[in-house]
PAMARZA-496000 format. One line per field, with one value per residue (C-alpha): residue in one letter; z, x, y. Coordinates in nm, 3 decimals. Each point is the difference from the previous one (the first is absolute). Layout:
N
residuo = [a:...]
c3 = [Z:...]
c1 = [X:...]
c2 = [Y:...]
***
This chain:
578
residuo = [x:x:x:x:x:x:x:x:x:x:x:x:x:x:x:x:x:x:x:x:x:x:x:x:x:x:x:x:x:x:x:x:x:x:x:x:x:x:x:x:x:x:x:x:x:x:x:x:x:x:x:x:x:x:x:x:x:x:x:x:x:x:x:x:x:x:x:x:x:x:x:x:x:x:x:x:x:x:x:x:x:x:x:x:x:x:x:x:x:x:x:x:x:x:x:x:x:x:x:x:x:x:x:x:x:x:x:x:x:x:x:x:x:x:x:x:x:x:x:x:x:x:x:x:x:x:x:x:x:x:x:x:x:x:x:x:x:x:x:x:x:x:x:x:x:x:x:x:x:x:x:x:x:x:x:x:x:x:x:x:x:x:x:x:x:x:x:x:x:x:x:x:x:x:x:x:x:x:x:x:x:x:x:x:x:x:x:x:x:x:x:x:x:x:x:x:x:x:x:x:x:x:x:x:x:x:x:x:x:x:x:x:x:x:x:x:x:x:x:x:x:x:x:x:x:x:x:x:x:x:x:x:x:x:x:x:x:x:x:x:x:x:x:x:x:x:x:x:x:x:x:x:x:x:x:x:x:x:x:x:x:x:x:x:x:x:x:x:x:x:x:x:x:x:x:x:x:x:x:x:x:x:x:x:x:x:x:x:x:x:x:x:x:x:x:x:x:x:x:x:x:x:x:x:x:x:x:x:x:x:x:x:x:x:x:x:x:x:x:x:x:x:x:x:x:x:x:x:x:x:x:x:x:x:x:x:x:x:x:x:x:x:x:x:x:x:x:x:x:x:x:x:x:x:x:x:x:x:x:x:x:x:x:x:x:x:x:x:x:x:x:x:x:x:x:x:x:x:x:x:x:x:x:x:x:x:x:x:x:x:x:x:x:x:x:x:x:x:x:x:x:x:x:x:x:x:x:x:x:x:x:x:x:x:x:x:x:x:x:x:x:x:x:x:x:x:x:x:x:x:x:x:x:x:x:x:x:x:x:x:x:x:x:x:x:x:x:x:x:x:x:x:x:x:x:x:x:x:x:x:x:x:x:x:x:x:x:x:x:x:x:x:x:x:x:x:x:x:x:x:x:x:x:x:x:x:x:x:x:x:x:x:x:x:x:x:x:x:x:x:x:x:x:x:x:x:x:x:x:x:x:x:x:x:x:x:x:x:x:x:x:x:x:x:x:x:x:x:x:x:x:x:x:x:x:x:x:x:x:x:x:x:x:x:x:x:x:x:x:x:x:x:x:x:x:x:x:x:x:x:x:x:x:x:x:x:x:x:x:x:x:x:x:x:x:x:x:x]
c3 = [-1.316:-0.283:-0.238:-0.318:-0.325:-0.246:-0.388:-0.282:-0.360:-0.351:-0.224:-0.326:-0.223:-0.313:-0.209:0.055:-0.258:0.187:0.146:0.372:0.233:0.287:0.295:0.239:0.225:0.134:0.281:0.046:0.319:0.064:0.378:-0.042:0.353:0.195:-0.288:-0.193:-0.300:-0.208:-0.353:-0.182:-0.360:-0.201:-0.329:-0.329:-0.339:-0.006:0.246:0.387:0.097:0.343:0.199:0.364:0.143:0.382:0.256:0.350:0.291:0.215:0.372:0.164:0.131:-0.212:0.148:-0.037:-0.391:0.004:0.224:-0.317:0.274:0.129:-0.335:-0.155:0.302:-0.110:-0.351:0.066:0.220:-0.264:-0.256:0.227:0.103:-0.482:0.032:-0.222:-0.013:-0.282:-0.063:-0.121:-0.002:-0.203:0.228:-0.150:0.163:0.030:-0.194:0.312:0.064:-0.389:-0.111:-0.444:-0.203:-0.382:-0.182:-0.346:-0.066:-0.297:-0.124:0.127:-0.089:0.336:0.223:0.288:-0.105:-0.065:0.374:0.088:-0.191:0.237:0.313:-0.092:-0.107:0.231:0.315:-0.048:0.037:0.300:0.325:0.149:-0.054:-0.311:0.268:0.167:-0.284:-0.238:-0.384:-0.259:-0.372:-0.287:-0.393:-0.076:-0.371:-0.266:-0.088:-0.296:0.032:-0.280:-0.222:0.094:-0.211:-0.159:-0.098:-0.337:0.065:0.280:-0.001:0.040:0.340:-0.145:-0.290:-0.169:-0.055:0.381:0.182:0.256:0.364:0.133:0.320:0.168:0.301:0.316:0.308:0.311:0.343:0.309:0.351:0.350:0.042:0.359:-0.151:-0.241:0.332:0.168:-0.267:0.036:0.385:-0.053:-0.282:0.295:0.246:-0.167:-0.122:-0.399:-0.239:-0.158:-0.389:-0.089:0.122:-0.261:-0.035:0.056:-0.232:-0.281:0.146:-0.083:-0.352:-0.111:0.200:-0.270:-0.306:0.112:0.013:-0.305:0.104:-0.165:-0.292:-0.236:-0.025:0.227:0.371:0.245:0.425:0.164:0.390:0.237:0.367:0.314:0.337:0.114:-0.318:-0.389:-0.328:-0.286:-0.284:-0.345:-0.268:-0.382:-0.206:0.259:0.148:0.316:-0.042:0.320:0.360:0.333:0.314:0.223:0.377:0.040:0.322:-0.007:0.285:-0.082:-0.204:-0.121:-0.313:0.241:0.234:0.072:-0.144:0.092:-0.253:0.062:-0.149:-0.389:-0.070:-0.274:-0.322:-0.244:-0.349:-0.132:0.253:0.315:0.305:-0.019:0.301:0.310:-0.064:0.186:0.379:-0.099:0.165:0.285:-0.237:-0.246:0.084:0.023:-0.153:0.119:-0.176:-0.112:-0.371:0.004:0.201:-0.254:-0.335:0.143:-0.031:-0.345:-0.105:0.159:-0.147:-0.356:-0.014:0.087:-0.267:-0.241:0.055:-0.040:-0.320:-0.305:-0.029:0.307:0.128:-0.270:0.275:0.337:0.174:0.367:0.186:0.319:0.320:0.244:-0.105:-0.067:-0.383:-0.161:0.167:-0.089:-0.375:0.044:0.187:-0.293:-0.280:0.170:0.044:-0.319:-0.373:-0.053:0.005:0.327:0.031:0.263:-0.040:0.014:0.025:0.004:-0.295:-0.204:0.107:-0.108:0.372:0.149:0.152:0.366:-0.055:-0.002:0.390:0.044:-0.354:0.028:0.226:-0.116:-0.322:0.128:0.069:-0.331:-0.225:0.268:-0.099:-0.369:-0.031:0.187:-0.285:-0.291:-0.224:0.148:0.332:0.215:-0.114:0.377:0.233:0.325:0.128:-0.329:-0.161:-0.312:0.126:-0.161:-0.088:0.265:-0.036:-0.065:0.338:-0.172:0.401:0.034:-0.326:0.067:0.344:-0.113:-0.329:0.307:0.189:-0.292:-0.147:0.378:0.061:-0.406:0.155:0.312:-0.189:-0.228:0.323:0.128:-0.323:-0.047:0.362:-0.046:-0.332:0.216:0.280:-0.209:-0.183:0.307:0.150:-0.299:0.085:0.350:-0.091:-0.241:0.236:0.291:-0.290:-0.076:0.430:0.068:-0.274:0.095:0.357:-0.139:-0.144:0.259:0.135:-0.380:-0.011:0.374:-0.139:-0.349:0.202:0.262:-0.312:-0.157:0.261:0.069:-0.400:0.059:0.352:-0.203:-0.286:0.209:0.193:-0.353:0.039:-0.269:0.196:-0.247:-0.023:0.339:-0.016:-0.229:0.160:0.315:-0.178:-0.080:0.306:0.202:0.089:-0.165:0.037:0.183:0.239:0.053:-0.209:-0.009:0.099:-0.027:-0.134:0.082:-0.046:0.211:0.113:-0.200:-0.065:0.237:-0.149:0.242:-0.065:0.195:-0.048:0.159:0.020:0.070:0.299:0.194:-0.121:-0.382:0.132:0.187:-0.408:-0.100:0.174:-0.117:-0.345:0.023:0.188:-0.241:-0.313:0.158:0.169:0.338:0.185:0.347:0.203:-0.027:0.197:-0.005:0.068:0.010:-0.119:-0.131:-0.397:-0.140:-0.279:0.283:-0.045:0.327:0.093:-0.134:0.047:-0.153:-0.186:-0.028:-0.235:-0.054:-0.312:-0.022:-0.198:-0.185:0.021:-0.414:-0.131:-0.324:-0.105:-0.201:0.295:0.131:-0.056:0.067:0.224:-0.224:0.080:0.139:-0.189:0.140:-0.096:-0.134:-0.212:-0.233:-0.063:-0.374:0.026:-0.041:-0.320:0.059:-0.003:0.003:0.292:0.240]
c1 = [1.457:0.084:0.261:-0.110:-0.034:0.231:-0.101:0.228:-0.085:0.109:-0.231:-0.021:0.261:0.003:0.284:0.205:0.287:-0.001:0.332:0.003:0.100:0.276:-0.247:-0.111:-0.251:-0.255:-0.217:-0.332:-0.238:-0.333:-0.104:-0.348:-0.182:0.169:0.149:0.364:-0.037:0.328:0.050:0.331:0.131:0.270:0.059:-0.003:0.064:-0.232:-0.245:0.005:-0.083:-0.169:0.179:-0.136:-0.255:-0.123:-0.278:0.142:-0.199:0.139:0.019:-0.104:-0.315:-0.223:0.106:0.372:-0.010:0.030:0.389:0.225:0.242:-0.256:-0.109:0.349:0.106:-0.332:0.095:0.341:-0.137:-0.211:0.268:0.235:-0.273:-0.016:0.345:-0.006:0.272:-0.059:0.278:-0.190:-0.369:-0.302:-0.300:-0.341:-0.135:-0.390:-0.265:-0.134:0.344:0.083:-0.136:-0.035:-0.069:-0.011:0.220:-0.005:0.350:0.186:0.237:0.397:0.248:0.216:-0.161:0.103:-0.171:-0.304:0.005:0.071:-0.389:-0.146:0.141:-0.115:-0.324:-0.141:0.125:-0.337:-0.176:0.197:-0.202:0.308:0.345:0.205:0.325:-0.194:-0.061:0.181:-0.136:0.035:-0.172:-0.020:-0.034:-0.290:-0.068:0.038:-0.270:0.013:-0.231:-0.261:0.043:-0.245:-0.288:-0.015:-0.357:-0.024:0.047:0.254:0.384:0.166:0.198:0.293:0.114:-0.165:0.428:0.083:0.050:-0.195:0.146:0.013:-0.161:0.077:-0.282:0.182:-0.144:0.188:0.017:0.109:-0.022:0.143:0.382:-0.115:-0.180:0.309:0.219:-0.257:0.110:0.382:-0.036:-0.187:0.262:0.264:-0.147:-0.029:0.373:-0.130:0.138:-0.342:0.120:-0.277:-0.385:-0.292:-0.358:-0.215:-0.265:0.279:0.059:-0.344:0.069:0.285:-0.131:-0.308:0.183:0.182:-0.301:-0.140:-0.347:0.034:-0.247:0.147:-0.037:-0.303:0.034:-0.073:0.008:0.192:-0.152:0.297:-0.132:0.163:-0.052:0.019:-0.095:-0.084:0.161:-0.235:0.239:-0.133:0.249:0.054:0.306:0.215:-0.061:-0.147:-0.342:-0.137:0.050:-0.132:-0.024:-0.256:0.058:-0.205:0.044:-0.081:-0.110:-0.061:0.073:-0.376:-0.175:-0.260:0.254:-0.045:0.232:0.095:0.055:0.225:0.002:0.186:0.295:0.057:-0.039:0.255:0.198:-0.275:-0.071:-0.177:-0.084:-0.312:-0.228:-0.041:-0.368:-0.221:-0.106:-0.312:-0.312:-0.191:-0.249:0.328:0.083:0.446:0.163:-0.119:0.318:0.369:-0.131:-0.273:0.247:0.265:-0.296:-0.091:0.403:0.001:-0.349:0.171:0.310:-0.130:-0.191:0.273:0.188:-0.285:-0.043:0.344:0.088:-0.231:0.063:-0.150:0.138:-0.076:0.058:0.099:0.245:-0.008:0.366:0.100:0.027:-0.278:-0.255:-0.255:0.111:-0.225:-0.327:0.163:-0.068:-0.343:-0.080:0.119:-0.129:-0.356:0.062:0.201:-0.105:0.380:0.199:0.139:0.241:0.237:0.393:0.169:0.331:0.164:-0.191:0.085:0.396:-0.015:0.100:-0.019:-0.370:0.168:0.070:-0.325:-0.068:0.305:-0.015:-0.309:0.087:0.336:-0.164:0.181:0.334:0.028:-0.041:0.284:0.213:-0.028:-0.016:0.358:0.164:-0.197:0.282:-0.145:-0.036:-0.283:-0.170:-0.017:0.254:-0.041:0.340:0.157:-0.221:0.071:0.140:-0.038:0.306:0.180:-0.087:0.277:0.057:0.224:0.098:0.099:0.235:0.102:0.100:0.179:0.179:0.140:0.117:0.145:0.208:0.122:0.080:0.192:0.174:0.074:0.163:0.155:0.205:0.088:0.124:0.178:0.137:0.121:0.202:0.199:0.065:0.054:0.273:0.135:0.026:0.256:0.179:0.067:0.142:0.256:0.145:-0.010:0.167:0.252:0.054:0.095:0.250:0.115:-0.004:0.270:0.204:0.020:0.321:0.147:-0.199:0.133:0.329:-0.069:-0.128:0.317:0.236:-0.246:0.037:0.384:-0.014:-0.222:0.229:0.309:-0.162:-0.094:0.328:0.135:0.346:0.153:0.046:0.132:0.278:0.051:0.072:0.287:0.143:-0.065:0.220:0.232:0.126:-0.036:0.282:0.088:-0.085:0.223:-0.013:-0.384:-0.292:-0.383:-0.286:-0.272:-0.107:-0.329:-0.156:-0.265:-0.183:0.101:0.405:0.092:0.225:0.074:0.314:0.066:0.367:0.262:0.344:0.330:0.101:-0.124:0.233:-0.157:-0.324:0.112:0.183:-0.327:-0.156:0.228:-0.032:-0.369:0.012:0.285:-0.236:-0.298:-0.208:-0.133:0.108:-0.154:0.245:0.095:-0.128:0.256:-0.077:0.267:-0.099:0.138:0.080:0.198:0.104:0.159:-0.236:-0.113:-0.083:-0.359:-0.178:-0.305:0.063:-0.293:0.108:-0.247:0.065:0.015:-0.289:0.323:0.238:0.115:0.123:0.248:0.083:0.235:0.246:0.003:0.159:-0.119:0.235:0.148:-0.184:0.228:0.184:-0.207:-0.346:-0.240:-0.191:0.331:0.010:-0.171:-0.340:-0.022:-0.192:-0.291:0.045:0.387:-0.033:0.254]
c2 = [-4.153:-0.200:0.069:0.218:-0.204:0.165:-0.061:-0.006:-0.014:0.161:0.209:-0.099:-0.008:0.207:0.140:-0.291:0.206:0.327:0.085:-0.036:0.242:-0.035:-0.150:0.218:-0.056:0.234:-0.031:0.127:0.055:0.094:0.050:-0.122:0.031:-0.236:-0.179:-0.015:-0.013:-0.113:0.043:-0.129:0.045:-0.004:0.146:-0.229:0.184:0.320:-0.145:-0.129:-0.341:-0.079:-0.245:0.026:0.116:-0.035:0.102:0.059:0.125:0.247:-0.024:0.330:0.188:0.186:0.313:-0.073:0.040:0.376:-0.042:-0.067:-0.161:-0.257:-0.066:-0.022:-0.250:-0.193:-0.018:-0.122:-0.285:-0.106:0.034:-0.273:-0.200:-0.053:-0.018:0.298:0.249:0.301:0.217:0.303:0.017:0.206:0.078:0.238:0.265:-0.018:0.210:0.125:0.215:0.132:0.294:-0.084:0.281:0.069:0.246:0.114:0.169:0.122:-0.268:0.012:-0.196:0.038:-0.223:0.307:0.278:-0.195:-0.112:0.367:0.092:-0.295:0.117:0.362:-0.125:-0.276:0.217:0.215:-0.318:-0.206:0.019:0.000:0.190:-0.068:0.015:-0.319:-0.216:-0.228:0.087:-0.264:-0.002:-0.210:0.140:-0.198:0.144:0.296:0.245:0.221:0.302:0.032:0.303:0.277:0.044:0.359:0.158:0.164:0.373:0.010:-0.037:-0.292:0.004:-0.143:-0.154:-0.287:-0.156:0.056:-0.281:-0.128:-0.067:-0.369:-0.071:-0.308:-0.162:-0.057:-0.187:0.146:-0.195:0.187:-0.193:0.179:-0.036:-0.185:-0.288:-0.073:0.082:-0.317:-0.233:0.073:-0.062:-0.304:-0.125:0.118:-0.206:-0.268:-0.080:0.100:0.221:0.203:0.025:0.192:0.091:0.011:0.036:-0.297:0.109:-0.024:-0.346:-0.026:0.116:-0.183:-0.322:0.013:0.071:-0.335:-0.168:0.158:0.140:0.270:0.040:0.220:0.361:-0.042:0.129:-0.338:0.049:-0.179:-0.050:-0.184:-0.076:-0.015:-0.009:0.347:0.175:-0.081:0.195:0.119:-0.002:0.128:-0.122:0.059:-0.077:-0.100:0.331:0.061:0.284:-0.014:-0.149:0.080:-0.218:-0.031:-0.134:-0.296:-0.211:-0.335:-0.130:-0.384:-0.252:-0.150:0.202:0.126:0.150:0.445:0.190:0.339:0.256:0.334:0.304:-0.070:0.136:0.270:-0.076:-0.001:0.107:0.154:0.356:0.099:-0.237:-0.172:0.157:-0.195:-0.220:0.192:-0.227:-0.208:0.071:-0.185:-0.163:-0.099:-0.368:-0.021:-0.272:-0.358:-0.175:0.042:-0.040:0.255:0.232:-0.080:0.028:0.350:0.111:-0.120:0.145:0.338:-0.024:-0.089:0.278:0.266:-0.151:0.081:0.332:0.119:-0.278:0.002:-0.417:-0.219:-0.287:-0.318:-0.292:-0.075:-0.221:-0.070:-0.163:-0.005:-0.290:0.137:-0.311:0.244:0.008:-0.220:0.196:0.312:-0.135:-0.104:0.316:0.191:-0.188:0.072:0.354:0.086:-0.066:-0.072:-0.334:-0.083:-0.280:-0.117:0.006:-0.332:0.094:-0.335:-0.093:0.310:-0.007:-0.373:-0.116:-0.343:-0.059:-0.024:0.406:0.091:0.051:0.203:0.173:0.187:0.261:0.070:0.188:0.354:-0.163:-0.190:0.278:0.220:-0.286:0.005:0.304:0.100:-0.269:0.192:0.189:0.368:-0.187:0.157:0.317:0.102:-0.019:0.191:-0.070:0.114:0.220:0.223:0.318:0.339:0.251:0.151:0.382:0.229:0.194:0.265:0.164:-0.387:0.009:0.373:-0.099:-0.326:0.131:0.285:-0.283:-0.166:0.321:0.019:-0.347:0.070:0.300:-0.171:-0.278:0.279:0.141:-0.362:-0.059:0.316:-0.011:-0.365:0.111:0.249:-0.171:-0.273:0.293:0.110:-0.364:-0.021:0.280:-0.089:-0.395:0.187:0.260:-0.217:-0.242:0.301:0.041:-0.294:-0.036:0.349:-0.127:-0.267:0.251:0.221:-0.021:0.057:0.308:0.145:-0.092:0.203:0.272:-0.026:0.041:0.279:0.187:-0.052:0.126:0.287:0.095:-0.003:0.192:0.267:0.005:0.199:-0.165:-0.226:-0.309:-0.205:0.274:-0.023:-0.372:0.060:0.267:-0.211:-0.268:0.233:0.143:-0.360:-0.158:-0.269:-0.366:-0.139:0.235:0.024:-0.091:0.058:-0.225:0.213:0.361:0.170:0.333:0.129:0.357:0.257:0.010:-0.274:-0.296:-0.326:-0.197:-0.338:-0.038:-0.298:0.119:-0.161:0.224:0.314:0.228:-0.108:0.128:0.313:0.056:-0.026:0.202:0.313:-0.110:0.058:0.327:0.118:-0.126:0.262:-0.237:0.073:-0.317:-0.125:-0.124:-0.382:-0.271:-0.267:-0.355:-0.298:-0.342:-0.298:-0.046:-0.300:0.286:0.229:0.270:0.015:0.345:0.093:0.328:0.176:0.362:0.223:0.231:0.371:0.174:0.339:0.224:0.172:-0.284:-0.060:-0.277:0.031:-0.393:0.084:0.074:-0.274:-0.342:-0.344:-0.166:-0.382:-0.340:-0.238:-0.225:-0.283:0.133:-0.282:0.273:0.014:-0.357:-0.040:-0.152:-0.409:-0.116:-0.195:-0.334:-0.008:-0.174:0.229]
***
């Protein structure tokens, strides 16, 4: 198979002083029959200028058009085989599978509760659940309701200053959530990004006002062929009135070829479904052609249109790439009393003549493109359509603000328990500060409480110690017979004396001394040792004092120091320097 012929070209170029945009590209297609259609464009200014667009066939049977995987593998072939490579894609749904109905609603300015009034409103008229579709609209104008006429004699309703509501028109779209689910798989499958998914008849639309066919405030219809079906498209001020498709097969290429016609699809914005045509009888010839098949879809079409709008259809324009266009128009122009003219969409987008082949049945897919780089961008959008306000579920909010004020008290306590244990945290570092310096000073404080309680044993022992020791003093021999090295008192009324004497017989003195002073005196331990002083008898008196032993100082006389005694030398002054 050979290679696809790609053409490239530029629209024309107006508003050479507009600002441009940042360049971003958007990609259109159009699965038409067995064909790619590619549509590419890039914003300049306000406006979108064509810059590619190609007709690629698709390699896969007939019946493997309805598996979004087959037919997104098939699209991706064709796409390599370009050497194309979109990023992010638009793609229409069909007329055959939207349901388009016509609203007249009170005016809103937030956008939401406007879409909540459509989904309340066209789920009466869905022939399928409003949990199964995807519901789009476009504002397409404002009404103001005419003031009520009043007959003479009766009262007016209301006052001839009140205002009168706003109503806007709205054209609603709803297709099932599984056809836009087919277009995601197929954008999947293919390795593409789907950026957004419109209505082909608005490709229709905006593709036209493009062109400029329109003819004023007059409606015109718009019929677009292609191989599997054909769009009736009535169009007025940019708006689109009326559409309905109508499954038309075609079977061959020449003028003469059969076609064969399905049942139509619903018509659209403006009410009820057209009724099924009723089966023709025996004597009724069918269809011979494509074009008479075709004429009898318009003739239908047209005159739905006219019963339900008061203005009919001024002109029509026939597009599409089935080769059956041009006796299309000269089946109509016999039939009709209207003009009927063919669409040359390469000549009315000002494209290069080579365009023309591959042009004419991209009509759906140019106007997608243009019309996602339009300043409101597309006025339906199945993958993002407008969404209405969320309802207030007040159990939902009563449950929630509970949870909240828990999760509040919750953090309350942590916060709370954190502080004190925080608190107490601080309370353990400084005693276990204060135990291990108290640790340090411990043996200071069991020497404290050693002498504390030596105070408190010789406080209770109600005997004047320090009396003792003088009279102790007294009655001692004297130095240079025997001297002192320690004194002690302990338990209640015991003294201890460790005492070094010069000879045994000084100690045996001694020990009558005591007895004769009143002291109870155990009896004498000595113990000879060496002394280079020569007192070298030592012995350790334990002395017990007696509860009614008195002591009367002034009786007694302190034996003399010795002559020698270093404690009756005067004391050296500092620094004298002996």
């Amino acid at each position: 198979m050979p290679k696809p012929r790609l053409l490239q070209f530029s629209g024309r170029r107006r508003h050479r002083k507009t600002r441009a945009r940042s360049m971003s590209q958007t990609t259109a297609l159009d699965i038409d029959g067995m064909t790619l259609r590619l549509v590419q464009a890039i914003p300049r200014g306000q406006r979108s200028e064509i810059t590619r667009i190609a007709a690629l066939p698709l390699e896969l049977a007939e019946t493997e058009r309805t598996d979004p995987t087959l037919l997104g593998q098939a699209v991706a072939r064709s796409l390599a085989r370009a050497g194309l490579r979109p990023g992010s894609v638009i793609m229409g749904v069909p007329r055959a599978q939207v349901v388009l109905r016509e609203l007249t609603l009170p005016a809103l300015e937030d956008i939401r509760e406007l879409a909540s009034m459509v989904h309340f409103q066209v789920s009466r008229d869905l022939p399928f659940r409003l949990d199964e579709a995807v519901v789009d609209f476009k504002v397409r104008r404002g009404v103001r309701r005419p003031a009520l006429d009043v007959t003479p004699g009766e009262s007016s309703p209301a006052k001839p200053d009140a205002p009168v509501p706003d109503k806007v028109e709205v054209l609603v779209a709803a297709v099932r959530r599984d056809a836009v689910e087919f277009y995601l798989q197929t954008c999947e499958a293919a390795g593409l990004k789907l950026a957004a998914l419109g209505l082909l008849s608005y490709g229709n639309v905006r593709c036209a006002e493009a062109c400029r066919v329109d003819d004023g405030e007059n409606p015109f219809a718009l019929v677009s062929l292609r191989p599997d079906e054909m769009n009736i498209d009535v169009i007025a001020r940019q708006s689109l009135l009326f559409s309905r498709g109508a499954a038309i097969k075609l079977v061959a290429e020449s003028a003469a070829a059969p076609a064969v016609a399905a049942a139509p699809a619903a018509d659209a914005p403006a009410g009820e479904a057209e009724a099924p045509a009723p089966a023709p009888a025996a004597d009724v010839p069918r269809p011979a052609t494509y074009a008479e098949a075709a004429t009898i879809e318009v003739v239908r079409s047209l005159h739905s249109y006219a019963g339900m709008e008061p203005q009919s259809a001024g002109k029509i324009v026939v597009a599409g790439a089935s080769g059956q266009e041009a006796a299309v128009v000269e089946a109509l122009s016999k039939r009709l009393s209207i003009p009927c003219a063919l669409l040359d969409l390469a000549e009315a987008l000002d494209l290069p003549a080579d365009a023309r082949e591959h042009a004419t049945g991209t009509l759906a897919a140019i106007g997608l493109a243009l019309g996602l780089g339009d300043p409101d961008g597309l006025p339906f959008d199945f993958l993002n359509p407008k969404q209405p306000a969320v309802p207030r579920d007040m159990r939902r909010i009563r449950i929630l603000a509970g949870v909240a004020a828990a999760a509040a008290m919750l953090v309350f306590v942590l916060t709370l328990r954190t502080s004190l244990i925080n608190q107490r945290e601080r309370i353990r570092r400084d005693l276990a500060a204060e135990l291990a310096d108290a640790e340090k000073k411990s043996p200071i404080y069991k020497r404290m409480i050693q002498q504390a309680g030596s105070v408190e044993d010789w406080a209770k022992g109600n005997a004047d110690w320090i009396d003792h020791y003088a009279y102790l003093s007294a009655i001692l021999p004297p130095s240079e017979e025997v001297y002192l090295t320690s004194l002690s008192v302990g338990g209640p009324g015991v003294i201890r004396l460790a005492v070094q004497a010069r000879s045994g017989e000084i100690l045996a003195k001694l020990d009558k001394q005591l007895r004769t002073a009143g002291y109870d005196v155990k009896p004498l331990a000595i113990t000879p040792g060496a002394d280079r002083y020569g007192y070298e008898f030592r012995s350790t008196v334990e002395l017990l004092v007696p509860e009614r032993m008195k002591i009367d100082l002034s009786k007694t006389k302190t034996p003399a120091r010795p002559a020698d005694d270093i404690s009756l030398e005067p004391p050296a002054h500092k620094g004298g320097g002996g």
